[in-house]
C-alpha positions as CSV (number, residue, x, y, z in Angstrom):
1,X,0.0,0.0,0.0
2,X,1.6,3.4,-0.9
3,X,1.6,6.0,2.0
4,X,1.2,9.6,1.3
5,X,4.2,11.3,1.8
6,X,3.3,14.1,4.7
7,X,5.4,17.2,6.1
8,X,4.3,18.9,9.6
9,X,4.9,22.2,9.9
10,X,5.0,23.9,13.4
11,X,6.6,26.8,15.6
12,X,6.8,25.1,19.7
13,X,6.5,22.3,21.2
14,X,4.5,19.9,18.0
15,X,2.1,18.3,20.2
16,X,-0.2,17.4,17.6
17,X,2.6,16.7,15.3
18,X,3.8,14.2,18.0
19,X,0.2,12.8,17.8
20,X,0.6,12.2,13.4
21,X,3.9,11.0,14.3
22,X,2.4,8.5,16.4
23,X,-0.5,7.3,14.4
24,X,2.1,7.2,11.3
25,X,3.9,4.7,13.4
26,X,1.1,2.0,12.2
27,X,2.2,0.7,8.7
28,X,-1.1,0.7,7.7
29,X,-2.1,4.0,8.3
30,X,-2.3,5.8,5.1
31,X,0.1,8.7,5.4
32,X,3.8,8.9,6.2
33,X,5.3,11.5,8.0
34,X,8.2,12.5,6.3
35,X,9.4,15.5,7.2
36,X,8.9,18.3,9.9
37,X,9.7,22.0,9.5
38,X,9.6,24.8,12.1
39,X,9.8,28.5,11.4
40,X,12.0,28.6,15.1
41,X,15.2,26.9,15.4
42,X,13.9,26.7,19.2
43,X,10.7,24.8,18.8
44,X,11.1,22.1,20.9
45,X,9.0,19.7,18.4
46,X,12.1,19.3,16.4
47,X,13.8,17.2,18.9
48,X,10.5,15.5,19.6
49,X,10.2,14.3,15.4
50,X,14.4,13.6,15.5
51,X,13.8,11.6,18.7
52,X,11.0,9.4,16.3
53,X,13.6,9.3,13.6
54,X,11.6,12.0,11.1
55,X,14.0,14.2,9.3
56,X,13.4,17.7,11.3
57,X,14.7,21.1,10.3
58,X,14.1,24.6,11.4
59,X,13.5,27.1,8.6
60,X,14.1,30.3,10.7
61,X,11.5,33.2,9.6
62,X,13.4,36.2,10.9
63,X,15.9,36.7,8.8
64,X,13.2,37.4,6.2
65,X,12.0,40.0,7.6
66,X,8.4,41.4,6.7
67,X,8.9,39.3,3.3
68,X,6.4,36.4,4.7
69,X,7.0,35.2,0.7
70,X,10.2,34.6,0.7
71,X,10.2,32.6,3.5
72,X,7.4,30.5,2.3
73,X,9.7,29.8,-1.1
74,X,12.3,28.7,0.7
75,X,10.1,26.5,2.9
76,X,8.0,25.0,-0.5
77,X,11.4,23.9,-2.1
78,X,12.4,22.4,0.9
79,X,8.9,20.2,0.9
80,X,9.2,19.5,-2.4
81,X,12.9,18.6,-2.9
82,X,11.5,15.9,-0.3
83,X,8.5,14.5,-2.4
84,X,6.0,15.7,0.3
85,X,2.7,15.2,-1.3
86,X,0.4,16.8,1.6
87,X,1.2,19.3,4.3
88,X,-0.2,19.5,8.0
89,X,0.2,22.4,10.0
90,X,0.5,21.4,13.4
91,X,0.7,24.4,15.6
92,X,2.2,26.3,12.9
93,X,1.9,29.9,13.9
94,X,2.0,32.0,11.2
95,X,-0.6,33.3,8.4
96,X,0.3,32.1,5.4
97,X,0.3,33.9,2.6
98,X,-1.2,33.1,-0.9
99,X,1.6,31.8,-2.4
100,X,1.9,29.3,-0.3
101,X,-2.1,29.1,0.2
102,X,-2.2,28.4,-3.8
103,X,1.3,25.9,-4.0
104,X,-0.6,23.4,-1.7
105,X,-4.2,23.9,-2.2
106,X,-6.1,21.0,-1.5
107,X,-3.1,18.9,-0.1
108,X,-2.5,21.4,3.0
109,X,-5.1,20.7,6.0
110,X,-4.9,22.6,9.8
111,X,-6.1,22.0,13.4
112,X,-7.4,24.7,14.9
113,X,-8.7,24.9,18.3
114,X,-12.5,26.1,18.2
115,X,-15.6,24.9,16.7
116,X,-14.9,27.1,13.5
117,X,-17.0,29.3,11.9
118,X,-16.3,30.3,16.3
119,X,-13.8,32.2,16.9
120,X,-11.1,32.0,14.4
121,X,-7.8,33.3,15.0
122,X,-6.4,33.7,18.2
123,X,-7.5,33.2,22.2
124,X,-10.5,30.5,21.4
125,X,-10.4,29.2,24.4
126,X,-10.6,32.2,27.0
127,X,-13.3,33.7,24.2
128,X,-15.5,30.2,24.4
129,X,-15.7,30.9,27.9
130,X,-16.5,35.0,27.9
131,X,-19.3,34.1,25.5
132,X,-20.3,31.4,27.7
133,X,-20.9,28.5,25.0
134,X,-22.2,25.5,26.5
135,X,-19.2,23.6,24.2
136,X,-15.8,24.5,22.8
137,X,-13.6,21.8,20.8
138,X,-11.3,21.6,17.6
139,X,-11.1,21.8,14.2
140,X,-9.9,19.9,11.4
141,X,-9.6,22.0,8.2
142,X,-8.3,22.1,4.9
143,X,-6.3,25.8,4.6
144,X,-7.2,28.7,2.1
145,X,-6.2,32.1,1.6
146,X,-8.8,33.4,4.4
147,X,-7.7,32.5,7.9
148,X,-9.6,29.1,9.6
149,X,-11.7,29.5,6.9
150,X,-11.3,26.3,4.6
151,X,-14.0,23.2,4.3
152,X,-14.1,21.5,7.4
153,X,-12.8,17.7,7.6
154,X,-14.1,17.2,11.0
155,X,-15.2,18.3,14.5
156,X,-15.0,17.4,17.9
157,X,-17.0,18.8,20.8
158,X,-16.2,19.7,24.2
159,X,-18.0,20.7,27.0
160,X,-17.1,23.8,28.8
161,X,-17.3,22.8,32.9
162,X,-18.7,25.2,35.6
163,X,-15.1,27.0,36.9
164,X,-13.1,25.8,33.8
165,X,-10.4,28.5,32.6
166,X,-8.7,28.9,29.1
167,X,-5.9,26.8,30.4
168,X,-8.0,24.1,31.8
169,X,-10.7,23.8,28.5
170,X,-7.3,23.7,26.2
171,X,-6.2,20.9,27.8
172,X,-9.0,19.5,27.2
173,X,-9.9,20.2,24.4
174,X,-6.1,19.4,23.4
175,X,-6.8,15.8,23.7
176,X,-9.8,15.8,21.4
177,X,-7.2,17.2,18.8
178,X,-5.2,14.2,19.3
179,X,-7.7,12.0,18.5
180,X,-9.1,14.1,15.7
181,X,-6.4,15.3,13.4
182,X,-5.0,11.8,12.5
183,X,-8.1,10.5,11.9
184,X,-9.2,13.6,9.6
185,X,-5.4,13.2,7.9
186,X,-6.0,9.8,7.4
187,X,-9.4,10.5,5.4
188,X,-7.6,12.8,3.3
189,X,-4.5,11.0,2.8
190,X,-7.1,8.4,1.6
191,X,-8.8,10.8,-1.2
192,X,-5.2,11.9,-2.0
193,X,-3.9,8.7,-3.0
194,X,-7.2,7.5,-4.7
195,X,-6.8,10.2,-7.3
């Protein structure tokens, strides 16, 4: 059975890269993580991928500049000099812009922490709660040019507690993206390699 050749691209620690990492570790699963790229040479998920044996670099985005582009060239040679044939942002904490966006589209998918068309961007968690939504969770979604705002693979629900904070419904709501993202990359890995 071929496996999809995947990249994970984050900025800290890689958590839910960790999690793709693992469920990769199945030969049957239908992706294969490849390669990981950070846009910090400090993000501690690179030592987390090297320790699994998954060729890690950083890409470092500052000395760029404002030129987000440029960056984003250098980073699309690197996944393609490595055959990568999808892309999973995994805590990847940057807006992409549309070159990138258009290099990828359709074989690029995020995790986002909300139940999205909530609270996109930024602090979903602490604004879940200020709202007071009986439920927060995560997202699994396939990127475009507009931020969180691609066709949603999948969705799982949390609910919020009496006296829970941000930090205490992330955690939460952390593990659901565990589970969710490499089941959502697996269903798309699937489609990928039935083309």
């Amino acid at each position: 059975m071929r496996r999809v050749r995947t990249a994970a691209l984050i900025s800290g620690r890689g958590s839910n890269m960790e999690a793709l990492i693992r469920a990769a570790a199945d030969p049957d699963y239908p992706a294969e993580i490849v390669l990981v790229l950070a846009n910090r040479p400090d993000a501690d998920g690179l030592a987390t991928a090297a320790a699994a044996g998954v060729p890690a670099e950083a890409i470092d985005h500052r000395p760029f500049g404002k030129d987000r582009e440029a960056h984003e060239r250098v980073l699309d040679a690197r996944l393609r000099d490595a055959g990568v044939e999808l892309v999973a942002l995994a805590g990847y904490m940057r807006v992409l812009t549309p070159f990138l966006v258009r290099a990828w589209a359709g074989r690029m998918v995020n995790i986002h922490p909300s139940l999205l068309p909530l609270y996109p961007g930024l602090h979903t968690h602490a604004r879940a709660l200020a709202a007071g939504d009986a439920d927060a969770g995560c997202t699994v979604h396939m990127v475009t040019e507009g931020v969180d705002e691609g066709p949603i693979l999948g969705q799982a629900r949390v609910p919020i507690l009496a006296g829970d904070t941000p930090d205490t419904l992330a955690a939460r709501v952390l593990a659901e993206e565990h589970r969710l993202y490499p089941q959502c990359l697996a269903e798309l890995a699937r489609r990928i390699r039935a083309a």
